[in-house]
N, CA, C and O atoms as a GROMACS GRO file, in nm:
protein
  292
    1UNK      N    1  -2.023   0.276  -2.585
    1UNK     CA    2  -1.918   0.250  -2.488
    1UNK      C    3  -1.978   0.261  -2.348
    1UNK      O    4  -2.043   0.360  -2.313
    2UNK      N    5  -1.958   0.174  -2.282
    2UNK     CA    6  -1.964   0.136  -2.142
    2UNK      C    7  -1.896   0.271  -2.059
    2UNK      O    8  -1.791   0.328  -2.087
    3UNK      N    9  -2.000   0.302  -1.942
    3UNK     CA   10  -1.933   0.466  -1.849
    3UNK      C   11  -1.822   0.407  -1.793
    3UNK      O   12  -1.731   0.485  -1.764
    4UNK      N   13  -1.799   0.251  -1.764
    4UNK     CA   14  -1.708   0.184  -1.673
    4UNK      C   15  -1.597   0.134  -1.753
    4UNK      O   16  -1.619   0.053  -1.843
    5UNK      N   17  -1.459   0.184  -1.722
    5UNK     CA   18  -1.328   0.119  -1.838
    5UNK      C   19  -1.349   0.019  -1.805
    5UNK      O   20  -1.420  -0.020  -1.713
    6UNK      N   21  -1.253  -0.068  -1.921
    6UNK     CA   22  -1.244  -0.220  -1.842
    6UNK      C   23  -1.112  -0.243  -1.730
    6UNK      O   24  -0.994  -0.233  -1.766
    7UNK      N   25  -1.146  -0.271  -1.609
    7UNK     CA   26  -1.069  -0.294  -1.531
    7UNK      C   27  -0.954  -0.332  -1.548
    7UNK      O   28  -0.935  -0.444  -1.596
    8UNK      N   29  -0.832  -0.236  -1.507
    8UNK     CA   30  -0.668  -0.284  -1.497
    8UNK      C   31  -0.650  -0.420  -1.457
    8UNK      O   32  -0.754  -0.463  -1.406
    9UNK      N   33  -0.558  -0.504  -1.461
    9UNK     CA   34  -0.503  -0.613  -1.403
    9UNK      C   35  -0.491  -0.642  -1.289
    9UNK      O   36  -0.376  -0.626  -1.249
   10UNK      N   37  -0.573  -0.687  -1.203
   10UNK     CA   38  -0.553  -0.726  -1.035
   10UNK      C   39  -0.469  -0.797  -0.991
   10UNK      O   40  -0.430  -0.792  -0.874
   11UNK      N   41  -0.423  -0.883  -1.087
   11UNK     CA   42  -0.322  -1.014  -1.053
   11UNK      C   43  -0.246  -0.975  -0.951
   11UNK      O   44  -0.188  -0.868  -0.970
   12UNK      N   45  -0.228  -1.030  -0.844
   12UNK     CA   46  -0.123  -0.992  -0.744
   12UNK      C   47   0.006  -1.044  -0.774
   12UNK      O   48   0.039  -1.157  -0.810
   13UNK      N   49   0.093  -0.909  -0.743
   13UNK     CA   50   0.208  -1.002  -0.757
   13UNK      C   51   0.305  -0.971  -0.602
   13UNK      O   52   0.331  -0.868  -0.540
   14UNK      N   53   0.348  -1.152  -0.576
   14UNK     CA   54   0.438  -1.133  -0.471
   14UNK      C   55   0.553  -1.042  -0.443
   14UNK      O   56   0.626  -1.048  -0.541
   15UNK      N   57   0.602  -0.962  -0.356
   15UNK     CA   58   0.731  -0.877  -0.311
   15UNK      C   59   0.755  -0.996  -0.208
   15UNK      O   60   0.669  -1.076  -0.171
   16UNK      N   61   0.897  -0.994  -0.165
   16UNK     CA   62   0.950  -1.026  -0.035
   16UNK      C   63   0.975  -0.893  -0.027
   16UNK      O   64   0.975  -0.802  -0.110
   17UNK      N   65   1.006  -0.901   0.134
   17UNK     CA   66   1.028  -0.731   0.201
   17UNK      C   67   1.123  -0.825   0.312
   17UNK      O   68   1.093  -0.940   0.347
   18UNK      N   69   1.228  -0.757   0.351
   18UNK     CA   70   1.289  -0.744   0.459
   18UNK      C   71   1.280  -0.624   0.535
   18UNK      O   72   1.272  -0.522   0.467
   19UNK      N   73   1.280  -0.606   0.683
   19UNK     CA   74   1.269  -0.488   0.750
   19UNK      C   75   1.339  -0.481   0.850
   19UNK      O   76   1.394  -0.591   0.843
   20UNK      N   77   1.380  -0.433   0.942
   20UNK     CA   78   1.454  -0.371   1.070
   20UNK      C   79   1.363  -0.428   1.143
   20UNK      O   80   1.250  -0.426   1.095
   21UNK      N   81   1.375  -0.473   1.235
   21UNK     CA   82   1.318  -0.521   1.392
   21UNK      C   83   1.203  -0.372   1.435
   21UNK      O   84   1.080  -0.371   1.426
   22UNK      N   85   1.271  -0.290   1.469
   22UNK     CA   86   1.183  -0.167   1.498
   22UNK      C   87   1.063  -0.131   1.392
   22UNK      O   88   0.970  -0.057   1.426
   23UNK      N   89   1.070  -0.186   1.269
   23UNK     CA   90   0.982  -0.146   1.163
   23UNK      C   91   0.882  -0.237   1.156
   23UNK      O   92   0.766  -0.211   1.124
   24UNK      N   93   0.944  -0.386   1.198
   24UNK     CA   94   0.856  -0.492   1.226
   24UNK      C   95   0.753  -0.511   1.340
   24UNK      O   96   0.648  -0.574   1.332
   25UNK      N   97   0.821  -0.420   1.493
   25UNK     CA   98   0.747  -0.402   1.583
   25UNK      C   99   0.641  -0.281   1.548
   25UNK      O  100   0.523  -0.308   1.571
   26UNK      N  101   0.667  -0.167   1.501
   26UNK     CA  102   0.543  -0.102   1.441
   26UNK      C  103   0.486  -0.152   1.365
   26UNK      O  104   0.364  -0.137   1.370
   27UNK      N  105   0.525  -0.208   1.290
   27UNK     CA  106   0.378  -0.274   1.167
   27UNK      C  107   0.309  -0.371   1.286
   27UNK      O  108   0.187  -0.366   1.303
   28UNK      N  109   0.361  -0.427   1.337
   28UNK     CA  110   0.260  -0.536   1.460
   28UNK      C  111   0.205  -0.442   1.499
   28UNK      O  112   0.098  -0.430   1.440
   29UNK      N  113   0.230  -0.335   1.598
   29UNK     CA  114   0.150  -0.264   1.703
   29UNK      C  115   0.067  -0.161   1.600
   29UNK      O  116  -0.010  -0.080   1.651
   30UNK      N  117   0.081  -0.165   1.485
   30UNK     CA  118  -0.007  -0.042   1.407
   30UNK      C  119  -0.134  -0.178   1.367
   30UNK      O  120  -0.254  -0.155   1.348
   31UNK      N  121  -0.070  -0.316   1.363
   31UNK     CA  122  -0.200  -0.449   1.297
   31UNK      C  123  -0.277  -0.418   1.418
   31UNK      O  124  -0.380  -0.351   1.415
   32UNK      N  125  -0.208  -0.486   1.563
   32UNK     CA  126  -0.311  -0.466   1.649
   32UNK      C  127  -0.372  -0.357   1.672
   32UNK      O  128  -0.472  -0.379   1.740
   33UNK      N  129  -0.358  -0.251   1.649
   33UNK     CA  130  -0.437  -0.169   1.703
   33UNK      C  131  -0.546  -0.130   1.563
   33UNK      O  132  -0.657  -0.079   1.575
   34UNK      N  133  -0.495  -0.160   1.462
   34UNK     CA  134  -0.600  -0.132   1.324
   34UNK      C  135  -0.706  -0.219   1.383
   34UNK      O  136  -0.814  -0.174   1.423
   35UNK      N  137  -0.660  -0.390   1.389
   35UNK     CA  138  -0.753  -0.482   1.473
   35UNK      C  139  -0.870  -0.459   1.566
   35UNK      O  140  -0.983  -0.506   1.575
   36UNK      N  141  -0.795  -0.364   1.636
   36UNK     CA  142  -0.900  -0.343   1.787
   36UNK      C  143  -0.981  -0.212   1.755
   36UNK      O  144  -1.077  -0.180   1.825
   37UNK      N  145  -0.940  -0.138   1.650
   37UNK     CA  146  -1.057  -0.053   1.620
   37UNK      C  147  -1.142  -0.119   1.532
   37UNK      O  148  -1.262  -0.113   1.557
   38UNK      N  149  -1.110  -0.173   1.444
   38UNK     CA  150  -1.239  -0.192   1.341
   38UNK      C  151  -1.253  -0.314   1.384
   38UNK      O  152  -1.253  -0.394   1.290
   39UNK      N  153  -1.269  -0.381   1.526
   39UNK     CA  154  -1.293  -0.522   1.504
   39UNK      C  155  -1.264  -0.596   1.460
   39UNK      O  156  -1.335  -0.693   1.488
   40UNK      N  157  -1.152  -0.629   1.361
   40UNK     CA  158  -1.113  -0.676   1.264
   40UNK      C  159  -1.028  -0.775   1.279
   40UNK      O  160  -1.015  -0.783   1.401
   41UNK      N  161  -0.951  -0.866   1.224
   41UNK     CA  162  -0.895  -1.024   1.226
   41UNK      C  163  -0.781  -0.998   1.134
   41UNK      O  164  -0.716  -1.102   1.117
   42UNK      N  165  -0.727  -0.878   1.059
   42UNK     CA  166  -0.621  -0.813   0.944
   42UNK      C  167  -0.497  -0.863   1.017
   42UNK      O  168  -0.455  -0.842   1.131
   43UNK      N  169  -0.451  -0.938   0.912
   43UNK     CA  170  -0.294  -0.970   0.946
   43UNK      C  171  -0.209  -0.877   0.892
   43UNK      O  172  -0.263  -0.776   0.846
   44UNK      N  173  -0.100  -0.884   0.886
   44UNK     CA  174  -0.020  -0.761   0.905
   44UNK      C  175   0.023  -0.751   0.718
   44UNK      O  176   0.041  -0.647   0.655
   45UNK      N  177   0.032  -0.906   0.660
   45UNK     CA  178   0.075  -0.822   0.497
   45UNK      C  179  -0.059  -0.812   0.479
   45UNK      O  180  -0.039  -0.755   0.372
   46UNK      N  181  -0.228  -0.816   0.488
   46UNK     CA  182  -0.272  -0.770   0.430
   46UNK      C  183  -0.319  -0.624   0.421
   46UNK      O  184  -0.400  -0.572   0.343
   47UNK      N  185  -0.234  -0.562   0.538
   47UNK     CA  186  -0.210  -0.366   0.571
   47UNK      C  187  -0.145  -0.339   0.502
   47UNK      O  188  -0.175  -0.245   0.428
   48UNK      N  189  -0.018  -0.405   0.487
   48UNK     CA  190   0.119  -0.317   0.444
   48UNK      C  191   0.111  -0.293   0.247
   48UNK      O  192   0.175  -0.212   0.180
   49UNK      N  193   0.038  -0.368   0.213
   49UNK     CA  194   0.015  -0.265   0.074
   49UNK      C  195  -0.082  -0.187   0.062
   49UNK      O  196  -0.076  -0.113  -0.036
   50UNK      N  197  -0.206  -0.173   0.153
   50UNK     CA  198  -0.277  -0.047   0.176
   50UNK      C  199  -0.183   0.043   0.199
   50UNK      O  200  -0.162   0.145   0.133
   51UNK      N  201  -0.107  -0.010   0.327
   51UNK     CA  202   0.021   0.165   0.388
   51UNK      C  203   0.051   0.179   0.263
   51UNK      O  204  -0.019   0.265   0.210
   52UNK      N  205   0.136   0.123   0.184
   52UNK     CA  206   0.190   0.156   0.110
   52UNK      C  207   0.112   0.262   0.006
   52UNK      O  208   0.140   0.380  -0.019
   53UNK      N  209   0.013   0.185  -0.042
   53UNK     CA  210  -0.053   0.260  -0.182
   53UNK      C  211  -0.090   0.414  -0.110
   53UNK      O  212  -0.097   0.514  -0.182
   54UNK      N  213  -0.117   0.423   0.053
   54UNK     CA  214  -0.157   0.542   0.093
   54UNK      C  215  -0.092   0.613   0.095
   54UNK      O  216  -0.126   0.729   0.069
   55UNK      N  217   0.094   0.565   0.141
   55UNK     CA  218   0.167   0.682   0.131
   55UNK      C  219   0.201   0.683   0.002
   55UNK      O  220   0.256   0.792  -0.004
   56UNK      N  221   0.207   0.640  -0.103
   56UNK     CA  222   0.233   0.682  -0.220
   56UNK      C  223   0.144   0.802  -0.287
   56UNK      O  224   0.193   0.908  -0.328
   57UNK      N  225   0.034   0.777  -0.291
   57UNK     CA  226  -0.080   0.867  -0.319
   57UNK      C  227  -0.093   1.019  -0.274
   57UNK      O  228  -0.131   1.117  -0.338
   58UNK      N  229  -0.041   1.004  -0.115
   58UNK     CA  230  -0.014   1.088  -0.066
   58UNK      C  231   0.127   1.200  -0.058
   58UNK      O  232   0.134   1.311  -0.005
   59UNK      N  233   0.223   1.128  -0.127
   59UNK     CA  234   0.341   1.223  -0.193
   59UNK      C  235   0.366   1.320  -0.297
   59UNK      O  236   0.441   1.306  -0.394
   60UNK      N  237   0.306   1.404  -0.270
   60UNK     CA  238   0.266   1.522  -0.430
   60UNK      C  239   0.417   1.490  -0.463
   60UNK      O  240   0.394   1.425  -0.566
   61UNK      N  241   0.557   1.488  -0.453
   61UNK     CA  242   0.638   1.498  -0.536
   61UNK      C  243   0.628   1.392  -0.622
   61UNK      O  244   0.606   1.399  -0.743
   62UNK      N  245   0.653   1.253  -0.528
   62UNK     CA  246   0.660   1.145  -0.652
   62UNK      C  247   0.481   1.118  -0.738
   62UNK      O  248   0.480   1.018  -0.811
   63UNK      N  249   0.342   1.200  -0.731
   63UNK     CA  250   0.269   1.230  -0.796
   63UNK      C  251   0.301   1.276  -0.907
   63UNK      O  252   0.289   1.211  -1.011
   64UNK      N  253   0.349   1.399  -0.902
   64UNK     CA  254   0.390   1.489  -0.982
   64UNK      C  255   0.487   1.419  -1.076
   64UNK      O  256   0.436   1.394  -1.185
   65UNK      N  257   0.604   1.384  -1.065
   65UNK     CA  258   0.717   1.328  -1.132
   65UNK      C  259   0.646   1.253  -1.157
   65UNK      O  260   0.563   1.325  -1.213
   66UNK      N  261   0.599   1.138  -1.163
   66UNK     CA  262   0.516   1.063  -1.194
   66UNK      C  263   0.462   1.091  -1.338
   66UNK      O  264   0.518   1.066  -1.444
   67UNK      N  265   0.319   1.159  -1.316
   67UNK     CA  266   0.238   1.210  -1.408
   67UNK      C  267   0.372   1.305  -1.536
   67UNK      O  268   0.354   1.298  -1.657
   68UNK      N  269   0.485   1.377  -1.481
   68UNK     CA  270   0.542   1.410  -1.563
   68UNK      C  271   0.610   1.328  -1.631
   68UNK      O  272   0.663   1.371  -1.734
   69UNK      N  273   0.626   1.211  -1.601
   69UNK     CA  274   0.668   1.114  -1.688
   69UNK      C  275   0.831   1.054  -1.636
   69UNK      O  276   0.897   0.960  -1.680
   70UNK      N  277   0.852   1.126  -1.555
   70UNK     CA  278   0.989   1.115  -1.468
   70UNK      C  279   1.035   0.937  -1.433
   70UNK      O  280   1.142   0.878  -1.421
   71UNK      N  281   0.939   0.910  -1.428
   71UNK     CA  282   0.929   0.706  -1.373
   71UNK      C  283   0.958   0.636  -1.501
   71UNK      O  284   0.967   0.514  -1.493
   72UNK      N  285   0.976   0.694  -1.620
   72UNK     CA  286   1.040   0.618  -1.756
   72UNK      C  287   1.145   0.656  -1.810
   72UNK      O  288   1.182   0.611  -1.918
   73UNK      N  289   1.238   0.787  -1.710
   73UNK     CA  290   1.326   0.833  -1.789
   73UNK      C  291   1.431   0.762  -1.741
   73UNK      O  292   1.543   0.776  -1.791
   0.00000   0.00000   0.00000
């Protein structure tokens, strides 16, 4: 057996998102300024599922519930 699993499913799949005006002006001013630090050309959906996966990762509760199995009950 291979040290490397075989890779999960990458397939992207589309969300629509609607947002509040104020939520839309921070995701712009958080693109540009991601932009102007790393040099970078990042449009704004290709951040918002990084944010996302970061704050998820970063929520020990829904971690926890999670791993306890709480997301199938």
């Amino acid at each position: 057996m291979l040290k490397l699993a075989k890779l999960p499913d990458r397939t992207p799949i589309k969300i629509g998102l609607t947002v509040t005006p104020d939520l839309a002006q921070a995701l712009g001013d958080y693109t540009a300024i991601y932009n102007r630090i790393y040099g970078d050309k990042a449009e704004m959906a290709d951040l918002i599922p990084a944010m996302l996966e970061a704050f998820l990762v970063s929520d020990r509760a829904f971690v926890k519930a999670r791993k306890d199995g709480e997301a199938n009950s």
